[in-house]
C-alpha positions in Angstrom: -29.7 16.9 -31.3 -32.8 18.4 -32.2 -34.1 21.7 -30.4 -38.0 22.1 -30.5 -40.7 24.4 -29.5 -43.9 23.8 -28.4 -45.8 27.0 -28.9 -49.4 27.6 -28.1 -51.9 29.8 -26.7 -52.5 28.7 -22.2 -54.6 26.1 -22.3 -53.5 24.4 -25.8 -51.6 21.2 -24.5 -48.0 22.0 -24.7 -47.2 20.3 -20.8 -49.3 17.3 -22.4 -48.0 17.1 -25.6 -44.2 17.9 -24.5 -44.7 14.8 -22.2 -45.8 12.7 -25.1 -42.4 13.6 -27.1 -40.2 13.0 -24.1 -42.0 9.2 -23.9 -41.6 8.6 -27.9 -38.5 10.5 -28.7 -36.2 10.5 -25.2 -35.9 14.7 -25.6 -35.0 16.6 -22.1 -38.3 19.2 -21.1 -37.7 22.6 -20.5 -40.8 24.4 -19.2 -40.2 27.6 -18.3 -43.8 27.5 -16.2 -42.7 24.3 -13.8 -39.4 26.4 -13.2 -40.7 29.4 -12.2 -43.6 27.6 -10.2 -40.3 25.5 -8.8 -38.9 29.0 -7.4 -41.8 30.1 -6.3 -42.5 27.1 -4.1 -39.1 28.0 -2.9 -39.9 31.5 -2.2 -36.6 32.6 -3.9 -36.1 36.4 -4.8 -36.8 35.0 -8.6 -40.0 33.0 -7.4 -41.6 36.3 -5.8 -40.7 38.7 -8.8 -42.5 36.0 -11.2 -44.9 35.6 -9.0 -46.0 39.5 -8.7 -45.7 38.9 -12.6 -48.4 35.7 -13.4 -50.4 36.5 -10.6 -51.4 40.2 -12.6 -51.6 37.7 -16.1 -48.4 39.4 -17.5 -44.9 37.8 -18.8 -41.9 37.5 -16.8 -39.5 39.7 -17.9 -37.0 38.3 -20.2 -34.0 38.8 -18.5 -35.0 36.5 -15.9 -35.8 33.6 -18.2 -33.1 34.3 -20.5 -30.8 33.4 -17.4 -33.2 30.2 -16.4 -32.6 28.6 -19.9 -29.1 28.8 -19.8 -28.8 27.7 -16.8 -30.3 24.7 -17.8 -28.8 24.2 -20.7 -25.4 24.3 -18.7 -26.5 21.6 -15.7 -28.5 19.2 -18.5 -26.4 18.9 -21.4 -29.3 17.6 -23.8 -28.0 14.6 -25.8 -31.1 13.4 -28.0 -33.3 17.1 -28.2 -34.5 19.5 -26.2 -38.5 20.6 -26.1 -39.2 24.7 -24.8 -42.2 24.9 -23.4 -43.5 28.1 -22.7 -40.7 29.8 -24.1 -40.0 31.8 -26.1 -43.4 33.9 -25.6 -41.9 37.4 -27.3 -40.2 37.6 -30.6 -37.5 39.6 -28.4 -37.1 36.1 -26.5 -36.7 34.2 -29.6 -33.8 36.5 -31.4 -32.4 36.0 -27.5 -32.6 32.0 -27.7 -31.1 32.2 -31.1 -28.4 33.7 -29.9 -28.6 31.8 -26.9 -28.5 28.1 -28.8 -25.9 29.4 -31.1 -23.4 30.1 -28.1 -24.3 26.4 -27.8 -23.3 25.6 -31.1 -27.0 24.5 -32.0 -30.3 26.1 -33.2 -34.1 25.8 -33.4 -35.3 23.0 -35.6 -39.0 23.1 -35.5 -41.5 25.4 -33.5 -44.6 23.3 -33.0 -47.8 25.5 -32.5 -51.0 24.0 -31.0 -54.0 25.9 -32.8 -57.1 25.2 -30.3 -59.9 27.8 -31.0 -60.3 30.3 -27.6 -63.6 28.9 -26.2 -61.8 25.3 -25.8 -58.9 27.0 -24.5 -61.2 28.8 -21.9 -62.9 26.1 -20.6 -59.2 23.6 -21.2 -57.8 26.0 -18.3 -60.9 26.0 -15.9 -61.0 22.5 -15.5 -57.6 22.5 -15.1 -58.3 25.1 -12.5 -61.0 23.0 -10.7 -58.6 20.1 -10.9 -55.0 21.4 -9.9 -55.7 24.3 -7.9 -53.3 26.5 -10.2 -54.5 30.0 -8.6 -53.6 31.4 -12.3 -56.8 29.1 -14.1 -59.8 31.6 -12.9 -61.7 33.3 -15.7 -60.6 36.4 -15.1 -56.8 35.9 -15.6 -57.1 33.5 -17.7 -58.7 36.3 -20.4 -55.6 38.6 -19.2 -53.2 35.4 -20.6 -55.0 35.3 -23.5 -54.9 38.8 -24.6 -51.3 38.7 -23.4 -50.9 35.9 -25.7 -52.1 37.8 -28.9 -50.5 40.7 -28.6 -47.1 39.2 -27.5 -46.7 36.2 -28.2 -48.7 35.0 -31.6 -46.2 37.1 -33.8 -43.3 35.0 -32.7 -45.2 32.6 -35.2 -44.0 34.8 -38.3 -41.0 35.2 -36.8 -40.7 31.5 -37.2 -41.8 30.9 -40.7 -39.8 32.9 -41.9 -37.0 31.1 -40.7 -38.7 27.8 -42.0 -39.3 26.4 -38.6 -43.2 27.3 -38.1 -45.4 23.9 -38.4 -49.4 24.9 -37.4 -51.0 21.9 -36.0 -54.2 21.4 -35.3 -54.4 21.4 -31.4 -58.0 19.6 -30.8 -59.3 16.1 -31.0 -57.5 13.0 -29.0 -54.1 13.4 -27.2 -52.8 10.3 -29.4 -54.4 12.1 -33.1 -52.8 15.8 -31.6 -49.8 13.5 -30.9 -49.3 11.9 -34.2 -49.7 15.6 -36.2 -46.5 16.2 -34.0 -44.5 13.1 -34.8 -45.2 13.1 -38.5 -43.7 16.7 -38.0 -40.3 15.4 -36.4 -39.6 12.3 -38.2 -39.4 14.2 -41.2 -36.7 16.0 -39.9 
């Protein structure tokens, strides 16, 4: 079983991307952003603390996605791989998945990181704005994710090379050339 994460600034095509590895390679999808925006369509006590959370631009507190994951990682049993999406977005959550995955008697394999340049990510997530509705894709909050990103979540990158799992790909051009960067990255594994 191979665990993988797709890592990436909002905006860089990890949703579209994971769903091109679950189509090639049969790997179960874990994104943290359709399960909290599945509890808060429920309105359950975690959907309205995350919500209070993304609505401001910030991170959901660790704790609470700590729990999600392995919660999931219980009811689905991945057999072929599993891709994190969204997750982990602190280097605090990836020493906790670690330790998570190795409860589980696996570990990371590869951390895929989408490298788009910020204007493309800026206008990425306002179409996707216009397009789904997603109350989070306005200008404004959008700029909160991104600084949110830098200073919290881009380190987790070093944190990952130097445990040899970091692999920078180039996140622009086609879905199919993005696509390929990825695979040639997995089958070698």
């Amino acid at each position: 079983m191979l665990n993988l994460i797709i890592f990436g600034a909002p905006g860089s095509g990890k949703g579209t991307q994971s769903e091109e590895l679950i189509s090639k390679y049969g790997f179960d999808h874990v994104s943290t952003g359709d399960l909290l925006r599945a509890e808060m369509k429920a309105e359950s006590e975690l959907g309205k603390t995350a919500k209070q959370y993304i609505d401001n631009g910030q991170l959901v507190p660790d704790s609470l996605i700590i729990d999600m994951i392995e919660k999931v990682l219980e009811e689905k049993k991945p057999q072929k791989g599993l891709i994190l999406d969204g997750f982990p977005r602190t280097v605090a959550q990836a020493e906790a998945l670690g330790e998570l995955l190795a409860k589980h008697d696996t570990r990371v394999h590869a951390v895929i990181d989408l490298q788009v340049p910020e204007e493309e990510l800026i206008d990425r997530l306002l179409k996707r704005g216009l397009e789904s509705g997603r109350s989070d894709d306005n200008l404004e909050t959008i700029q909160k994710r991104l600084h949110v990103y830098h200073a919290q979540t881009a380190p987790i990158a070093e944190y990952y090379a130097s445990k040899g799992t970091h692999n920078a790909i180039l996140g622009t051009g086609s879905i199919e050339d993005i696509s390929h960067r990825i695979s040639e990255v997995i089958d070698k594994l």
